[in-house]
C-alpha positions in Angstrom: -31.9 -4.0 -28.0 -28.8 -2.5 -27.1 -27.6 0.4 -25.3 -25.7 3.5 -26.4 -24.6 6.0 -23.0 -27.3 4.3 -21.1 -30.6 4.5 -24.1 -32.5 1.2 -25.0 -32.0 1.6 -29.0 -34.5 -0.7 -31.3 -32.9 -2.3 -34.4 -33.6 0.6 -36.4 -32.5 3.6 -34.2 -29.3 1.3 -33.9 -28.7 0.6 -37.1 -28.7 4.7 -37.4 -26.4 5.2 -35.0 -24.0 2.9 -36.2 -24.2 4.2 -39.6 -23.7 7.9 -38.2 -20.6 6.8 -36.1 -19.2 5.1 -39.4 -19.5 8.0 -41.5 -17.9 10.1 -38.3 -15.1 8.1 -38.2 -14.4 8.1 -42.1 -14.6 11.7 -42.5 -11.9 12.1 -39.7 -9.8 9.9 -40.9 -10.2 11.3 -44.0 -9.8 14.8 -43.1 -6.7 14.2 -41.0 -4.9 12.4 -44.1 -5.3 15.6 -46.1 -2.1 17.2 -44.1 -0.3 14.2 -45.6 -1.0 14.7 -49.4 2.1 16.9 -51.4 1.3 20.1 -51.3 2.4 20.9 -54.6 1.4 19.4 -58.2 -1.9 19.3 -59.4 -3.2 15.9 -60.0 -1.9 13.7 -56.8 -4.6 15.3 -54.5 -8.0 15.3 -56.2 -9.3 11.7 -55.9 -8.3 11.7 -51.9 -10.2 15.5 -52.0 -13.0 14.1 -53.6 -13.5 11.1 -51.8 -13.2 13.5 -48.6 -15.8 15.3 -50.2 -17.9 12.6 -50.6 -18.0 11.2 -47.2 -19.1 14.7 -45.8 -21.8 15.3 -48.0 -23.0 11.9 -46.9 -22.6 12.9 -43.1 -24.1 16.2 -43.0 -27.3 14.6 -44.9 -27.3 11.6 -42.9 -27.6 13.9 -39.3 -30.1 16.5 -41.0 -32.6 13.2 -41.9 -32.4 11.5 -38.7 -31.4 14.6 -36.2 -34.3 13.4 -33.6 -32.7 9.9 -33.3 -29.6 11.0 -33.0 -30.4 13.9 -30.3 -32.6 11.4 -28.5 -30.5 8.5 -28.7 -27.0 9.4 -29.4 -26.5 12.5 -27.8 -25.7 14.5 -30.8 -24.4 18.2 -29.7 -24.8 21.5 -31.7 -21.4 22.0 -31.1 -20.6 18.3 -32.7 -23.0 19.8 -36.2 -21.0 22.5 -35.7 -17.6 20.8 -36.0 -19.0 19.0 -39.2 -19.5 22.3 -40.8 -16.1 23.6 -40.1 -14.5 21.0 -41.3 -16.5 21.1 -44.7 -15.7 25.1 -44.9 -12.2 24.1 -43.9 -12.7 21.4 -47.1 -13.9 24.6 -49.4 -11.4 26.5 -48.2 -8.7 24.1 -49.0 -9.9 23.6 -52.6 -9.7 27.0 -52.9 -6.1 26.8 -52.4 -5.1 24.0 -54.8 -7.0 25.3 -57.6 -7.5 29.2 -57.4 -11.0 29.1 -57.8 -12.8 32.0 -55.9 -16.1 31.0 -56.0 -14.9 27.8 -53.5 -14.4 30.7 -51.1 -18.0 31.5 -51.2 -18.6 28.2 -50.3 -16.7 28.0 -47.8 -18.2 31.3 -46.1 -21.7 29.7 -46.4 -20.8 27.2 -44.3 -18.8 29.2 -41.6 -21.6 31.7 -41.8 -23.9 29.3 -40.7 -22.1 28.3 -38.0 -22.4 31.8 -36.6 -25.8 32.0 -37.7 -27.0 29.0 -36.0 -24.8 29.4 -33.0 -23.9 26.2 -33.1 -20.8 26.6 -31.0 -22.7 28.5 -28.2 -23.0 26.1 -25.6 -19.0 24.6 -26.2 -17.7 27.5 -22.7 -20.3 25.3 -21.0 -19.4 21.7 -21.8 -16.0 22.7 -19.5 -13.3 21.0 -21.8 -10.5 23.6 -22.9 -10.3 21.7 -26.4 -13.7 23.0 -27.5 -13.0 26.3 -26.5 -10.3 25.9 -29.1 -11.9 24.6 -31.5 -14.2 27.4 -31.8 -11.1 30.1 -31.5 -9.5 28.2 -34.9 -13.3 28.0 -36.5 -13.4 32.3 -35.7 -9.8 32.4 -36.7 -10.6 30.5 -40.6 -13.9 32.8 -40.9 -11.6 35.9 -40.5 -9.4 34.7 -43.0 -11.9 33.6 -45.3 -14.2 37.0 -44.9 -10.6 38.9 -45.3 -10.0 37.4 -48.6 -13.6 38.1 -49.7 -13.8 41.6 -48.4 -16.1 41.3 -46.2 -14.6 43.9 -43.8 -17.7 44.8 -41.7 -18.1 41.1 -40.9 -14.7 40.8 -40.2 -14.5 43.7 -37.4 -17.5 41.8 -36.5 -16.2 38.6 -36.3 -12.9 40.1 -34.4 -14.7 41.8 -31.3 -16.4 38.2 -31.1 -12.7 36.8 -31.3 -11.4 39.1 -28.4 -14.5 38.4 -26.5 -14.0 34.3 -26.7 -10.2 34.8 -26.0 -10.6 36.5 -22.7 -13.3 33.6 -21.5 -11.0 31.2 -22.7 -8.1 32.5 -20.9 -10.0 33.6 -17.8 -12.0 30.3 -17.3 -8.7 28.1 -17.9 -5.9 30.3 -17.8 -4.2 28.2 -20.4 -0.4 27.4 -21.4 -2.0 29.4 -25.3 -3.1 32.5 -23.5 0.0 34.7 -25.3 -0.3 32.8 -28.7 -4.3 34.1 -29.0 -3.6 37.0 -27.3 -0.5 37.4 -30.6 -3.3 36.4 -33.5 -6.0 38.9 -32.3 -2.7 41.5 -32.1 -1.9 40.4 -36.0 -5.2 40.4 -37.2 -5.7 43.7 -35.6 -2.1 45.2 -37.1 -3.2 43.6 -40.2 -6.8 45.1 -40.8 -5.3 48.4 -40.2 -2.4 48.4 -42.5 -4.8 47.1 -45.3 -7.4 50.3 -44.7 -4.7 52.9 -45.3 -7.2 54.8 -47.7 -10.4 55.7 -46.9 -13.2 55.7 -49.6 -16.5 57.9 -48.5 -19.9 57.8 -49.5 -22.4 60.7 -50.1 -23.0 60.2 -46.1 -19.4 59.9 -45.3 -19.4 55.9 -44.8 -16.5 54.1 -45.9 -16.8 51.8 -49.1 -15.0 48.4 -49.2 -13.1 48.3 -52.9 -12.3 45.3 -54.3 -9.2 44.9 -56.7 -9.6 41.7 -58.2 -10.1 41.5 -62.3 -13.4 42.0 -63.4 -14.4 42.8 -67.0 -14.7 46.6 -66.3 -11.1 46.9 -64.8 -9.7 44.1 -67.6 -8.4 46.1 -70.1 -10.2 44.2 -73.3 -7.3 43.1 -76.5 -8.1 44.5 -80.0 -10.2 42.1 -82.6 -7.5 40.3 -84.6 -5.1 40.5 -81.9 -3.6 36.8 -81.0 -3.0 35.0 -78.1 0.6 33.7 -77.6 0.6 32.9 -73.8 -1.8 32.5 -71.1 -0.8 32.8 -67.8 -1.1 29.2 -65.8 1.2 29.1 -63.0 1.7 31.6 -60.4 3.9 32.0 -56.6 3.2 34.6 -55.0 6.6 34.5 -52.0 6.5 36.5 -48.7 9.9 36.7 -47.1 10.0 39.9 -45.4 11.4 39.7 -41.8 8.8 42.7 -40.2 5.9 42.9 -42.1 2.4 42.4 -40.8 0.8 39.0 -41.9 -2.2 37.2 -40.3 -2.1 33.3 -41.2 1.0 33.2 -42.8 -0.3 35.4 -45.2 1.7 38.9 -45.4 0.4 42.0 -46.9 2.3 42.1 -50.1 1.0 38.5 -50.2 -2.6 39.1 -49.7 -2.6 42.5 -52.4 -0.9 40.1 -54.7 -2.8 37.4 -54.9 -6.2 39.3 -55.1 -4.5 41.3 -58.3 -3.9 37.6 -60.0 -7.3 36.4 -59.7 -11.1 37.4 -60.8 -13.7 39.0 -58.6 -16.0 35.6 -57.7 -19.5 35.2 -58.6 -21.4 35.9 -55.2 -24.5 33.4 -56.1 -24.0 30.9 -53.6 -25.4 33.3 -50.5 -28.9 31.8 -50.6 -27.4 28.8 -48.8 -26.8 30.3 -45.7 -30.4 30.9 -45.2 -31.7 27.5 -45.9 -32.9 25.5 -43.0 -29.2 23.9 -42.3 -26.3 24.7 -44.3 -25.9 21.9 -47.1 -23.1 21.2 -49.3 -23.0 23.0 -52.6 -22.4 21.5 -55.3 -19.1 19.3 -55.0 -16.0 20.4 -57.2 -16.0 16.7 -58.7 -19.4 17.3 -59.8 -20.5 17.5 -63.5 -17.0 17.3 -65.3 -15.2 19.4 -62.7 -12.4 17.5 -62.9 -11.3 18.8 -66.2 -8.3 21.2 -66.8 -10.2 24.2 -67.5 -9.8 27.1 -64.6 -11.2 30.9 -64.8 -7.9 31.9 -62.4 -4.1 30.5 -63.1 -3.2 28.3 -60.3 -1.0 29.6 -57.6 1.1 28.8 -54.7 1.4 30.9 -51.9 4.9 30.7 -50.0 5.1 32.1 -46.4 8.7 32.4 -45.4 9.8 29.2 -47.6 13.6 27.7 -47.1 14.9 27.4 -50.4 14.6 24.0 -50.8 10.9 24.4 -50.7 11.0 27.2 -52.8 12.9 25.1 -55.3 10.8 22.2 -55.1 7.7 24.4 -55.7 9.3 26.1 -58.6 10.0 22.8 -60.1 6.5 21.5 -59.5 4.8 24.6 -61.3 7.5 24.4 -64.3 6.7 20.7 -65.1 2.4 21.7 -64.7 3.2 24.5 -66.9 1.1 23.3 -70.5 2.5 24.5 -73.8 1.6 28.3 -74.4 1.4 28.7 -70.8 3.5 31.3 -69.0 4.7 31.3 -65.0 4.5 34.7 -62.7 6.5 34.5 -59.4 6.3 37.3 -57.8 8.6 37.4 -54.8 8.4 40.1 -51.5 11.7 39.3 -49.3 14.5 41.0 -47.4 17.8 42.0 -49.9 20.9 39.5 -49.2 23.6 41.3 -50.2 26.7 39.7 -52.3 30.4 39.9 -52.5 30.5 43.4 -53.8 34.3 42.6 -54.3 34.0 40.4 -56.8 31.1 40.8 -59.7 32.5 38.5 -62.5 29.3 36.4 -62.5 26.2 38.4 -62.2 24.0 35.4 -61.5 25.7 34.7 -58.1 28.1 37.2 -56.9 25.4 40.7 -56.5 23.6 38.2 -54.3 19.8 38.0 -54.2 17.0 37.7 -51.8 16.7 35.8 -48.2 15.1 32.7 -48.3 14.4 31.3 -44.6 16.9 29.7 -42.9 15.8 28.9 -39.4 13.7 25.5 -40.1 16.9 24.3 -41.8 19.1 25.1 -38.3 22.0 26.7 -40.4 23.7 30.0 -39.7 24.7 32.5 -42.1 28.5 32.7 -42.9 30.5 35.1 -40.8 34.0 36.8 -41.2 36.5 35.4 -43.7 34.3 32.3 -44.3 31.5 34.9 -45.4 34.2 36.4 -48.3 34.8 32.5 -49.3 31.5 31.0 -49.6 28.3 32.4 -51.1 25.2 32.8 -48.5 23.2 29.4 -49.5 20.2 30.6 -47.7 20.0 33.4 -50.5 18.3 33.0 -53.9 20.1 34.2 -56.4 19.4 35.3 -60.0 21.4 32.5 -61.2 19.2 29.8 -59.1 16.0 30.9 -61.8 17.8 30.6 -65.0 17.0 27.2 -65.4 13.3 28.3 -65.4 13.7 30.5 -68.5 13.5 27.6 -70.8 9.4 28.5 -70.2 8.0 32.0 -70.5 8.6 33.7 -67.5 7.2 36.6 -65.2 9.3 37.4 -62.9 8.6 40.7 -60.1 11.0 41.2 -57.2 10.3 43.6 -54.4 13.5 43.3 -52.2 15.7 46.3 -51.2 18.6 44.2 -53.4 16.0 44.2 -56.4 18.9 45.2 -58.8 20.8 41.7 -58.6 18.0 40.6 -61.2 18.5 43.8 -63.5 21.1 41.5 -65.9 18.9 38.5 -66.3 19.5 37.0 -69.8 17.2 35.1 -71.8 19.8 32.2 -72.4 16.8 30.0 -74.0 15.3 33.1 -75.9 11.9 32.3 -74.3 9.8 35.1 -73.3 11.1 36.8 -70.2 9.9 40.0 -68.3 11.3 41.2 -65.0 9.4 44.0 -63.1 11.8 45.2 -60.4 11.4 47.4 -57.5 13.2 50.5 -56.5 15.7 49.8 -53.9 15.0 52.7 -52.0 12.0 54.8 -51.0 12.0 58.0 -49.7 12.5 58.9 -46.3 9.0 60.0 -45.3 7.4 56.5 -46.5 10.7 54.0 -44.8 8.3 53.3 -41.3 5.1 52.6 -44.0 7.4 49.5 -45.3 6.2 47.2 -42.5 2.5 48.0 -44.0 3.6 46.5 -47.0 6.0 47.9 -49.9 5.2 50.3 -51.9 6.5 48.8 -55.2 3.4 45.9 -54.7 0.8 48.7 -53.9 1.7 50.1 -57.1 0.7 47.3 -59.0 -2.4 46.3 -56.6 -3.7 49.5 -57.2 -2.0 52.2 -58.6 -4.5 54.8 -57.2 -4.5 54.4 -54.0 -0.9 54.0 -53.8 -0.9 57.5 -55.6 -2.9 58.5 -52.4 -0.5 57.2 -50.1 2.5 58.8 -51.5 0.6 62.1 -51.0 -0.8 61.4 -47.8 -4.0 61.8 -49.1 -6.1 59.3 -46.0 -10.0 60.3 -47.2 -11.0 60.3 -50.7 -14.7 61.0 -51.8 -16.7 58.4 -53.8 -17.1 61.0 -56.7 -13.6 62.2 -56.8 -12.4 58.4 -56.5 -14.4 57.1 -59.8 -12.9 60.3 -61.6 -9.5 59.5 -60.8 -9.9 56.0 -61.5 -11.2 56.7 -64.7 -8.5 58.2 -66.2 -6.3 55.2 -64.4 -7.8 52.5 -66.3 -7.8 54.9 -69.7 -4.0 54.9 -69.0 -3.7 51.3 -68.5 -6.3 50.1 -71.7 -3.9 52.5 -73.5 -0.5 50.7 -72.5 -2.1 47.8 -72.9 -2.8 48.3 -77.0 0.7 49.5 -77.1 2.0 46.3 -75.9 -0.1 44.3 -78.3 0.8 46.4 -81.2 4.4 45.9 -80.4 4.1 42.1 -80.9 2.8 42.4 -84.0 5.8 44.3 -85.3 
């Protein structure tokens, strides 16, 4: 026999152990090589993701048939199963991102909602290490995200008193170098939950409803029988570059109403998992052909304050994925950088453009004279996409310079549409732009951006499916127009 922290093991019970510690080690390793993989492109990544996936599943099952030994004999903590399960929601979650996929995010909340269930992090304040206390902050932090982006807003308020609670016995038990950083993501998430309710759907008893604004088939307007399909949409980024506006996980407002407008409500089937007797994995994306190209959602990039190198590089990676018949959306939310107004012989550089980040590339913006000489080069300019137009292209800009885009040409005669913003708004709605623009409301949902323009705060249930009826009439009606017009 041989001892593990001071237990007499048999052959057996060590042989278990052993084989638990090797699986441990593999799925860290694992795990902690998935911040090296390229973050753009969509093949590189899915045999290191699958085999990531594979060494989980065989973890979590491994401790859920032999949990006595390894309480007994090991010393395996809840907070340790706990740890395992984040990390496999963190897994979903991740997939999620790479492939656009919604129903991963329901995955992913199984698993983080069994954490909570379970309390499996309960006892981490009284092991007396700081780190676990963190860990269990990030694991609250990822949920919130997660239920955000499912609309799960009661949990979330939930989840954020829980937050607030677990910050202040972090903070008073260690008083830790972090304290303002947690105290700054509780104020975001906070800021952020309350720009995003701005209108307030009632009930019959005067409770608030949680809308959703994803496609689904009712809100899809459906195409004529005989009418063809030329393009599919395939590749969308969706860019946040606004200096002051509210963002929780690098994930601003216009960003977040955005990205739910581009993709399909998911299927919520997967709930009964977070009632079975420990939270297994679903089934894994590799399973049962998953590997193929098919995807109900076109894949998407989200760009928090990119330089534009890495808005280039992105670009470049979803222009090369881009299959034949397949059309690119980027969609762009950023600060106007104003051009030499002076000189306006070349529209594609000189009207200037939007801000792309600057500071992670340490470089200062041109001042004085050198500022008339040389154009901003942390700007992107209309003439820094045209090289994209030799693939359909989508392009939205919401930037108070929006009009430096209003002379693109179609130098390749591909398909081409450009959905600008106004520059201005009026003067009563200027302090609402750090909620989020307008322009984007509009197109996330045109209603309640209607509401908001008339200060309208509380809207009826009854009154609200009224007016949304004659919205989507409006829409299914422009939308036959459009199709009509292709075939003349």
């Amino acid at each position: 026999t041989e001892t593990v922290e001071g237990q007499n093991l048999d052959e057996n019970e060590k042989k278990i152990v052993n084989e638990f510690c090797h699986h441990l080690e593999k799925s860290k390793q694992l795990f902690n090589g998935l911040r090296d993989l390229p973050q753009y492109g969509h093949k590189q990544w899915q045999s290191y993701f699958g085999r990531t996936f594979d060494v989980y599943t065989k973890l979590w099952k491994f401790q859920q048939q032999h949990r006595a030994i390894l309480d007994a004999k090991y010393g395996l903590k809840r907070w340790q199963i706990g740890e395992i399960a984040s990390k496999i929601g963190q897994l979903y979650y991740h997939y999620y991102l790479r492939t656009s996929e919604t129903n991963y995010l329901n995955e992913s909340f199984s698993f983080y909602s069994a954490i909570r269930m379970r309390a499996y992090y309960s006892k981490a304040s009284k092991e007396e290490r700081p780190d676990l206390m963190v860990k269990k902050l990030r694991y609250y932090a990822r949920f919130i995200v997660v239920c955000l982006l499912l609309k799960k807003m009661k949990l979330v308020r939930d989840l954020v008193r829980e937050l607030a609670k677990q910050i202040d016995d972090y903070t008073g038990t260690y008083e830790p170098e972090d304290q303002m950083e947690w105290n700054l993501v509780l104020g975001e998430i906070k800021a952020f939950i309350e720009a995003d309710g701005i209108i307030n759907v009632m009930d019959v008893d005067s409770s608030s409803i949680v809308l959703s604004h994803r496609l689904t088939p009712l809100n899809t307007p459906p195409l004529e029988k005989g009418t063809p399909v030329y393009l599919t949409l395939q590749e969308v980024l969706i860019v946040g570059n606004c200096h002051e506006q509210v963002k929780f996980s690098e994930l601003t407002l216009d960003m977040f109403r955005m990205l739910q407008s581009l993709e399909r409500e998911p299927q919520d089937d997967l709930s009964n998992q977070i009632y079975d007797t420990s939270p297994a994995p679903g089934r894994t994306p590799f399973e049962n052909g998953e590997r193929s190209n098919k995807r109900d959602n076109p894949h998407k990039y989200l760009l928090y304050k990119p330089t534009y190198g890495q808005l280039n590089t992105f670009l470049a990676s979803a222009f090369k994925e881009l299959p034949p018949n397949g059309a690119m959306v980027l969609y762009i939310s950023a600060d106007g950088c104003l051009g030499n107004q002076k000189h306006t012989d070349d529209a594609a550089y000189d009207l200037g453009g939007v801000i792309t980040n600057s500071r992670r590339e340490g470089e200062e913006p041109a001042k004085g004279k050198k500022a008339e000489l040389y154009k901003e080069m942390h700007c992107l300019h209309p003439g820094d996409l045209y090289p994209y137009t030799r693939k359909p292209l989508f392009l939205i800009i919401d930037s108070s310079n929006s009009s430096a885009f209003q002379n693109f040409p179609t130098i390749f005669g591909q398909p081409l549409v450009c959905l600008l913003s106004p520059e201005q708004v009026p003067v009563t709605m200027q302090d609402q732009q750090v909620k989020g623009s307008l322009f984007t409301l509009f197109l996330h949902s045109p209603l309640m951006a209607l509401c908001c323009v008339c200060n309208i705060g509380d809207v009826p249930i009854s009154l609200w499916d009224k007016s949304q009826t004659q919205v989507d009439k409006f829409v299914a009606e422009a939308s036959r127009l459009f199709s009509r017009a292709r075939k003349l």
